[in-house]
C-alpha positions in Angstrom: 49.3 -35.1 -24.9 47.5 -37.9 -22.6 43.8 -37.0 -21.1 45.1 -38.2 -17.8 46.8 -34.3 -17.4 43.5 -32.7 -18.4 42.0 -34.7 -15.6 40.2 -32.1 -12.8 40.8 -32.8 -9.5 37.4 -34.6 -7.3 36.3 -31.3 -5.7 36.6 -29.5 -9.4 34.5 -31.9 -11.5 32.4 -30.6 -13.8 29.2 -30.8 -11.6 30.1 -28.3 -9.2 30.6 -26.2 -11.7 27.5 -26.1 -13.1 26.0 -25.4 -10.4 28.2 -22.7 -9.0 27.1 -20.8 -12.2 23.4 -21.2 -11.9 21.5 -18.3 -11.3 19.9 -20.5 -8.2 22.9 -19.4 -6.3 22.9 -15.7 -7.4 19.6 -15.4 -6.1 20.3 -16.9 -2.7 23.0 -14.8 -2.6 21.2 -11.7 -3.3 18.4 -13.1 -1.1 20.3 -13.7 2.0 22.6 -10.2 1.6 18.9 -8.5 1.6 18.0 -10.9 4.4 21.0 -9.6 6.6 20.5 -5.7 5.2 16.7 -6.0 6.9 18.1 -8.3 10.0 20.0 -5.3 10.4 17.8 -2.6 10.0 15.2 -4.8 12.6 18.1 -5.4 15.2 16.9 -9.0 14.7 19.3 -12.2 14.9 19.3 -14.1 12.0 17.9 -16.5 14.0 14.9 -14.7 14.9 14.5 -13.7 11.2 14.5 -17.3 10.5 12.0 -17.8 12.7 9.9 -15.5 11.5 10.3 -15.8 8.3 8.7 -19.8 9.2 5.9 -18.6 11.0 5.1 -16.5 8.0 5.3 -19.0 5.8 2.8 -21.4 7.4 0.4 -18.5 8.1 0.3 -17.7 4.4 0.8 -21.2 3.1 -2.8 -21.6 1.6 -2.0 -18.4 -0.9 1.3 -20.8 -2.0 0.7 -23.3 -5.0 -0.7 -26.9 -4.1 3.3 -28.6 -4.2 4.8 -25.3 -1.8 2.1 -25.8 1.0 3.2 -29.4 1.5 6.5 -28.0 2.8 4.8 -26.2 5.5 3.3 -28.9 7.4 4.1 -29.7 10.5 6.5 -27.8 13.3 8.5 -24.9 11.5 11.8 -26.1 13.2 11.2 -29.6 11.1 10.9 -27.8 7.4 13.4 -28.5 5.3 16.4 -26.4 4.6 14.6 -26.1 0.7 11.6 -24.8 3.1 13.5 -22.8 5.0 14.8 -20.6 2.6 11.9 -20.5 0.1 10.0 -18.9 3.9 12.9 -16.6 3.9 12.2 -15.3 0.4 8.5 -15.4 0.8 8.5 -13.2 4.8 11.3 -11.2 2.6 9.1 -10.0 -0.7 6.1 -10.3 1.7 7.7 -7.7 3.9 8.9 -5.7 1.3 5.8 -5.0 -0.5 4.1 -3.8 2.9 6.5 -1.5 3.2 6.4 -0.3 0.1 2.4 0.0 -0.1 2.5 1.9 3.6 5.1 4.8 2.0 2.6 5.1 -0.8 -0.4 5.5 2.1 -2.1 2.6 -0.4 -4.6 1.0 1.9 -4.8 -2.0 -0.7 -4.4 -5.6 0.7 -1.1 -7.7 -0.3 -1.9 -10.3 -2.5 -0.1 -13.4 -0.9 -0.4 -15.3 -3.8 1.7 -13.0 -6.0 4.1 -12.9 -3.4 4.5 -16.5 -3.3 5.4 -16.3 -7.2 7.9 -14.1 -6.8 9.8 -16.1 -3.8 9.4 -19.3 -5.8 11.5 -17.5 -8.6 13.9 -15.9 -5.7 14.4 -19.0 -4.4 14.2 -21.3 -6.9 11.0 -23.4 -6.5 11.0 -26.9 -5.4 13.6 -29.3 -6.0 
């Protein structure tokens, strides 16, 4: 049998798949289904959310490690799309956890730093 049958096509090289089996994409899957789930539950545009989510992330940016702050500088609308959805996971966990600590009446402050960890790992860090 000659390799040149066993060949993949372009689009199916082994690269792609590789990274269509990485857990980074299973957590940006499960992050933006619980991004649209809370869009939902806000009547917010995923737009809006996005925006938010920004803001957020540039408020809080001095609780994120030394190499996440430097992709908060400057306007929100110029972060990159890394940026973008590392904000996304942070407003999300950020958001969560104040919800949570309200239904428990626990008048304890969020610690932004912690939340920061746990979007990095959502996420997936830096590239």
């Amino acid at each position: 049998m000659s390799t040149a049958g066993l060949k993949k096509p372009a689009g199916g090289a082994g690269l792609n798949e590789k990274v269509n089996n990485s857990s980074y994409n299973k957590n940006l899957s499960q992050l933006y289904c619980r991004v649209n789930a809370l869009c939902q539950r806000w009547d917010m545009t995923r737009e809006d959310f996005a925006r938010a989510a920004s803001v957020y992330a540039l408020i809080f940016r001095d609780s994120a490690p030394r190499h996440i702050q430097l992709l908060y500088t400057g306007k929100p609308s110029l972060y990159s799309e890394h940026g973008k959805q590392l904000a996304l996971a942070f407003f999300l966990v950020y958001m969560e956890a104040s919800e949570r600590l309200a239904a428990l009446n626990d008048p304890a402050d969020l610690d932004a730093r912690e939340c920061w960890g746990i979007a990095i790992d959502l996420a997936g860090g830096t590239p």
